[in-house]
C-alpha positions in Angstrom: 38.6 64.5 83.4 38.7 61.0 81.4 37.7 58.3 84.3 37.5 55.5 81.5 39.7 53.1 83.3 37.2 52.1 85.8 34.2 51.9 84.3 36.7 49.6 81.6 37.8 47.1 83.2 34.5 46.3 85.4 32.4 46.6 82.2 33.6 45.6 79.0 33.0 42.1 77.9 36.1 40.4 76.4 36.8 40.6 72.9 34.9 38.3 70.7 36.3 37.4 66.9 33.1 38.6 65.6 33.7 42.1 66.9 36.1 43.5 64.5 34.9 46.8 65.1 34.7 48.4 69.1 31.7 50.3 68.3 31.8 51.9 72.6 35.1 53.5 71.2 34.1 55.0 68.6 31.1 56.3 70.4 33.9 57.4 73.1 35.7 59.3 70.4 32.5 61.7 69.3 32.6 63.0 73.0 34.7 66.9 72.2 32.1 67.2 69.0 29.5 66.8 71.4 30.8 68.7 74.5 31.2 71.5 71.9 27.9 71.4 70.3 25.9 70.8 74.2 24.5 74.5 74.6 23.6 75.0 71.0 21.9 71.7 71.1 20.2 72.7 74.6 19.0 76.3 73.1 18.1 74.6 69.8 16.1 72.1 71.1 17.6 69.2 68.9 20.8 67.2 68.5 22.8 69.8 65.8 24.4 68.4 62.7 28.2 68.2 63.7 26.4 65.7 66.2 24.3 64.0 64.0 27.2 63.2 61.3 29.2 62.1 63.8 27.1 59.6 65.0 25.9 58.7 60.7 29.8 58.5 59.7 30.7 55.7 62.7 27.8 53.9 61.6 26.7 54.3 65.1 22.8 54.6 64.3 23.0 50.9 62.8 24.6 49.0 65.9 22.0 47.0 66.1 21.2 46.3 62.4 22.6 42.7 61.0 25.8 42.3 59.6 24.0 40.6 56.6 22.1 43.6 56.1 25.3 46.6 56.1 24.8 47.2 59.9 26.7 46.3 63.5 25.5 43.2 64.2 25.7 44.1 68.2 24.6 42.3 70.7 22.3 44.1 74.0 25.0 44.4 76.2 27.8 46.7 73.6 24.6 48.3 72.1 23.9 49.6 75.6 27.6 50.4 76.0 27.3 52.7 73.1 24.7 54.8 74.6 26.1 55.0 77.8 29.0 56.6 76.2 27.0 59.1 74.4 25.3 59.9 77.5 28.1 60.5 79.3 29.0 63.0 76.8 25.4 64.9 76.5 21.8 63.2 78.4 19.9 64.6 75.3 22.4 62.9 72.4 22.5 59.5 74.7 18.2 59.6 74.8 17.8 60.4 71.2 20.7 58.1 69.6 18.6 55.5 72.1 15.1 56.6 70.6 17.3 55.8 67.0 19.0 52.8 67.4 16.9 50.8 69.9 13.6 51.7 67.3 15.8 50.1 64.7 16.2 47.2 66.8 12.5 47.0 66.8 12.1 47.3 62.8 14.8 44.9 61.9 13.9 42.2 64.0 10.1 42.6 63.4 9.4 44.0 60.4 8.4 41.5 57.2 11.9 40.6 55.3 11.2 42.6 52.6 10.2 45.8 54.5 13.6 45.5 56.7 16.0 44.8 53.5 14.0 48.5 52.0 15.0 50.4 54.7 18.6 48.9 56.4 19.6 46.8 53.3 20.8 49.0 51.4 23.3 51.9 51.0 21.4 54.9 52.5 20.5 53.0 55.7 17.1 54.5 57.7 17.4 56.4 60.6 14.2 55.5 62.8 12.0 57.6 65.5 8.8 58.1 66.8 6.0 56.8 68.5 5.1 53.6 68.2 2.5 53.0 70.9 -1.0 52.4 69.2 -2.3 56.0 69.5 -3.4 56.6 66.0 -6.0 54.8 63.7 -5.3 52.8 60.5 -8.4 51.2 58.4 -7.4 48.2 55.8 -7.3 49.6 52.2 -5.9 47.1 49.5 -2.1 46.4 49.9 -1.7 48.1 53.9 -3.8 50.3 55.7 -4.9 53.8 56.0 -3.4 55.5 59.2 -4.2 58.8 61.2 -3.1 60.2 64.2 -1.4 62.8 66.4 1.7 61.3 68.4 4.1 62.7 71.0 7.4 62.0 72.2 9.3 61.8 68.9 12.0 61.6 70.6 15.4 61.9 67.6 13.0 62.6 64.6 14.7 65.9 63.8 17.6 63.8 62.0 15.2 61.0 61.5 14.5 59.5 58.0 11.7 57.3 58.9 9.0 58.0 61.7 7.1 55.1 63.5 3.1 55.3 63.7 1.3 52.7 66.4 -2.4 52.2 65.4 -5.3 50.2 66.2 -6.4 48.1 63.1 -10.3 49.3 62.5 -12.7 47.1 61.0 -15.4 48.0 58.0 -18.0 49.0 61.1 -15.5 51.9 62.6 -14.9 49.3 65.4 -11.6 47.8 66.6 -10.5 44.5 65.1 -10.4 42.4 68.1 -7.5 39.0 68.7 -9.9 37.8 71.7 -10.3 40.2 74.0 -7.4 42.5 72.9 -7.6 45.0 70.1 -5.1 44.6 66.8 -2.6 47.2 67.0 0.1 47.8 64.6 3.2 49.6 64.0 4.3 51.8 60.7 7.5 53.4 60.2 6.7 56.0 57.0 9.0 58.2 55.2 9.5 61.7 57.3 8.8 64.1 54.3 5.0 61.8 54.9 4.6 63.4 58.4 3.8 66.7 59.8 5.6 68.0 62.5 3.7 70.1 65.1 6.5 71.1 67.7 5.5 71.4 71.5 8.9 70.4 72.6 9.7 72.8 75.6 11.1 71.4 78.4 13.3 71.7 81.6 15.5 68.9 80.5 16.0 66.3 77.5 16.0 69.4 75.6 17.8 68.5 72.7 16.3 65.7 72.6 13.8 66.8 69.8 10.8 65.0 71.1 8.5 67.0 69.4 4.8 66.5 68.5 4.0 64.8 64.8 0.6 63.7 62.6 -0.2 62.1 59.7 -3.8 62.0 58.3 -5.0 59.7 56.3 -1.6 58.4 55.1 -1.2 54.9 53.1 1.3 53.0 55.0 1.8 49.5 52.6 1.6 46.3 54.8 5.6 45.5 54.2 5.6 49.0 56.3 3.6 47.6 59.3 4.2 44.8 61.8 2.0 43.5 64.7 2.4 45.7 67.9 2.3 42.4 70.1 4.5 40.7 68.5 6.7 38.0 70.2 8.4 36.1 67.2 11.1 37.9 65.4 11.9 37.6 62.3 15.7 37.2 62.3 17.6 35.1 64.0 20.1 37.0 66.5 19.5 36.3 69.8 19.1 40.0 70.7 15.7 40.3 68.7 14.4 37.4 70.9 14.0 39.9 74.0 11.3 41.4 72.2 10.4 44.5 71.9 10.1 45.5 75.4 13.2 44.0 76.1 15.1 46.3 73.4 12.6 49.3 73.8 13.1 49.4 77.7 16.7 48.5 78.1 18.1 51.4 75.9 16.9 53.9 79.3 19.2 52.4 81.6 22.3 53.2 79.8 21.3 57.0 79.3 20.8 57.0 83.6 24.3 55.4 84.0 25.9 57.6 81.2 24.2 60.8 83.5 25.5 59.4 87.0 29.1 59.0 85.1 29.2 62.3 83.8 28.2 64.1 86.8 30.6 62.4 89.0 33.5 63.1 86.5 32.4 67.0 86.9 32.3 67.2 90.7 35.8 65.3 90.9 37.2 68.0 88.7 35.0 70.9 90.5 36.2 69.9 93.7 40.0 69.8 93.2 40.5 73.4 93.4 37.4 74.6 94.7 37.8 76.6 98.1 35.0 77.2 100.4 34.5 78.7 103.9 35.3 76.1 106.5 37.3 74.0 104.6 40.9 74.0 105.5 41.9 73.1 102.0 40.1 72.2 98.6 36.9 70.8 98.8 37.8 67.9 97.1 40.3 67.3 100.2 37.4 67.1 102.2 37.1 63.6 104.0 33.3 64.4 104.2 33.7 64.7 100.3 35.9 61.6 99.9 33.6 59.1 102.0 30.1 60.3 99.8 32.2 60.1 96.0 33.3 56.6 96.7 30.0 55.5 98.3 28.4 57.2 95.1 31.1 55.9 92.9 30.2 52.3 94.4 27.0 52.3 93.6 27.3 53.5 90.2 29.8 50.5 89.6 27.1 48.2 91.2 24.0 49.5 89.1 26.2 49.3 85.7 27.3 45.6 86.7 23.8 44.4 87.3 22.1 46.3 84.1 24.8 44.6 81.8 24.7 41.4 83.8 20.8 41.2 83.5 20.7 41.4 80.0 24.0 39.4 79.3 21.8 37.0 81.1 19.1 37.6 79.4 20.2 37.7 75.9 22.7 34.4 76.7 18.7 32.3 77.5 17.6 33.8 74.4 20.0 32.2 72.3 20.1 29.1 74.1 15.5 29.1 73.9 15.6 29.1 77.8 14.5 32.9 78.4 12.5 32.8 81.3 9.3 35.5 82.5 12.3 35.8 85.6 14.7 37.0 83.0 12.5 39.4 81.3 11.5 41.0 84.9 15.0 41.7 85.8 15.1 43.8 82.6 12.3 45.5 83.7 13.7 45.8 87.3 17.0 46.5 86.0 15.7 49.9 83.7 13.8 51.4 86.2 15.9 50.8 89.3 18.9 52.4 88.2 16.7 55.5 87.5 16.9 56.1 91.3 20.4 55.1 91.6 21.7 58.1 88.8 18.8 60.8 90.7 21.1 60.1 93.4 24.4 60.2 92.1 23.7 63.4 90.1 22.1 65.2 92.5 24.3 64.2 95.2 27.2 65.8 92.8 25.3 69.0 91.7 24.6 70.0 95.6 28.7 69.8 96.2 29.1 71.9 93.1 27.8 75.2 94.5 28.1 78.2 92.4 29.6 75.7 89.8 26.3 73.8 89.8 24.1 76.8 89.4 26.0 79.0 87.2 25.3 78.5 82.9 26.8 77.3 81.4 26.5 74.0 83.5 27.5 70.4 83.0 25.9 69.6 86.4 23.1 71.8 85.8 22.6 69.8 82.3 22.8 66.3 84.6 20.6 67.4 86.8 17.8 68.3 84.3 18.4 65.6 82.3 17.8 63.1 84.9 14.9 64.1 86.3 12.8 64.4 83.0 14.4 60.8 81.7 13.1 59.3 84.8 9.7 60.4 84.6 9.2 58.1 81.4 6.3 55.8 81.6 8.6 52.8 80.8 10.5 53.0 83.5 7.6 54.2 86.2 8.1 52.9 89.7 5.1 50.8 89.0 6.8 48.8 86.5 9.2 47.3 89.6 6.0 46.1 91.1 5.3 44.7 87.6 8.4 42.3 87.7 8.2 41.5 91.4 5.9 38.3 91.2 8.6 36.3 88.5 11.3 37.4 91.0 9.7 36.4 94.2 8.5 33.1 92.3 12.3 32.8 92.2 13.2 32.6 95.3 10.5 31.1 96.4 11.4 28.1 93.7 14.9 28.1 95.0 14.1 27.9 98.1 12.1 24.8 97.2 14.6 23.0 95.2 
């Protein structure tokens, strides 16, 4: 079942003259490769490489790269559109392609000029993953620093050319280097054949997602190879980079729960039509009990993708203009981890009409149902992040109600 006219015309922004290329429709057009590929990549552990050329040859890794530099040139909101899409077709190949592009974001936007133009600039373009949180080391040796340290969650770095390394900057006395009271932290992306990969990737969902466990030891990462961890000024001038790193490293998880909810609703709709089961009179999908909870789940599917594009049309539209606001960023942050909840909902709502369909492997709901639960226990979108953006929000109100 193809139910792309829906989500079309509420979602997709207008054409601009800019956007020569419809980069959600060529994500759309990868969907049989990865339907085909979705229990070999779920057995495997990792996005297969039908998948991953797929993805290389519509220069779908590079969305968010400039245009000066060989890339996309995409704005948040059809950069989020793109993963949705994949999503829709496989959780794991919507999280990692996230980890990918949204990582790249990060580099291109931040990274010194001449570290960016090495590794997007050119003809063989990097493909980015990994940790970048500071839980690794690096000491400062003449030209960069000297990093160490075990990371998880490297999340795409199967297919990955370059592998991101957060550290804390050390000083001569073994000590952290501190800016006031908070510690210098950097991030490296290094060359994969620089890293060792560890495994420990087994999981009840995300599967393919590759997230395995990585080190490097001692490893000379050059300073055009490192940027600051806190960093709020990018170094190009699209408006997208201005969200900052949180803003592009949390937004990509919103998509992947939409893409999910999608998915699994498209699978019960098609279930249902010729499902019988004791008590009904006819189909399932006949079922006015079944009816009245798709369109209430349909509805607020529709109303969760409006907002998460809306917040960060917003969002990106104050960034251009220099107004972004702390109530702006919040929403993102409101926004990501909300619409966790709404796709748990959705999905499992769909999976428990499925019955034996649900239950028996393969299993597109089964997949949905895993997949959900593990994205939503990420860190960046736990439920104490909504407390986290309540105070600008309420200040909002409480302004308005002032004015």
């Amino acid at each position: 079942m193809e139910a792309d006219t829906m989500t079309e015309t509420l979602t997709r922004p207008a054409p601009t003259a800019e956007d020569s290329v419809d980069y959600v429709a060529r994500a759309r057009s990868i969907k049989p490769i990865i339907d085909a590929e979705a229990e070999t990549m779920e057995a495997g552990a990792t996005i297969t490489k039908p998948v991953v050329d797929a993805l290389a040859e519509n220069e779908l890794f590079w969305v968010l790269v400039p245009r000066e530099y060989g890339g996309g040139g995409q704005g948040i909101v059809n950069s989020l559109k793109v993963v949705e899409e994949l999503a829709r077709a496989d959780g794991s190949v919507g999280w990692a392609f996230m980890a990918n592009a949204f990582s790249t974001g990060v580099a291109v936007g931040f990274f010194p000029e001449d570290g960016a133009r090495e590794m997007y600039a050119g003809a063989d373009k990097a493909v980015t993953a990994g940790m970048i949180l500071p839980t690794g080391t690096g000491k400062r040796v003449d030209g960069g620093y000297e990093v160490t340290g075990t990371y998880g969650f490297g999340s795409g770095s199967h297919h990955a050319s370059w592998i991101g390394a957060g550290f804390v900057v050390l000083g001569d006395d073994g000590n952290p280097e501190m800016n006031g009271e908070t510690p210098v932290c950097r991030i490296a992306f290094v060359p994969r054949d620089q890293v060792e990969f560890l495994g420990g990737w087994d999981v009840m969902g995300m599967a393919a997602t590759g997230s395995d466990n990585y080190k490097v030891d001692g490893l000379f990462v050059p300073e055009a190879h490192t940027m600051d961890t806190f960093s709020t000024e990018p170094v190009r001038p699209e408006a997208v980079y201005k969200l900052g790193m949180l803003g592009i490293g949390v937004g990509g998880h919103a998509p992947v729960a939409l893409g999910i909810a999608q998915r699994a609703l498209e699978e019960i709709a098609r279930i249902t039509a010729d499902k019988k089961r004791p008590g009904y009179p006819t189909v399932v999908g006949d079922s006015e009990m079944f009816r009245r909870g798709f369109v209430e789940h349909d509805a607020l599917l529709q109303a969760a993708r409006l907002y998460v594009y809306q917040a960060h049309a917003d969002a990106e539209a104050a960034a251009a203009a220099g107004t972004i606001t702390d109530e702006h960023r919040a929403r993102l942050r409101q926004a990501a981890t909300w619409v966790q909840k709404v796709a748990q909902d959705i999905v499992t709502w769909a999976y428990n009409w499925g019955g034996s369909a649900s239950i028996r492997n393969p299993s597109v709901l089964g997949r949905c149902l895993r997949d959900i639960a593990v994205g939503a226990q990420h860190m960046l979108v736990e439920p104490m992040t909504l407390v986290e953006a309540s105070t600008p929000i309420i200040a909002g109100y409480l302004k308005k109600e002032n004015d």
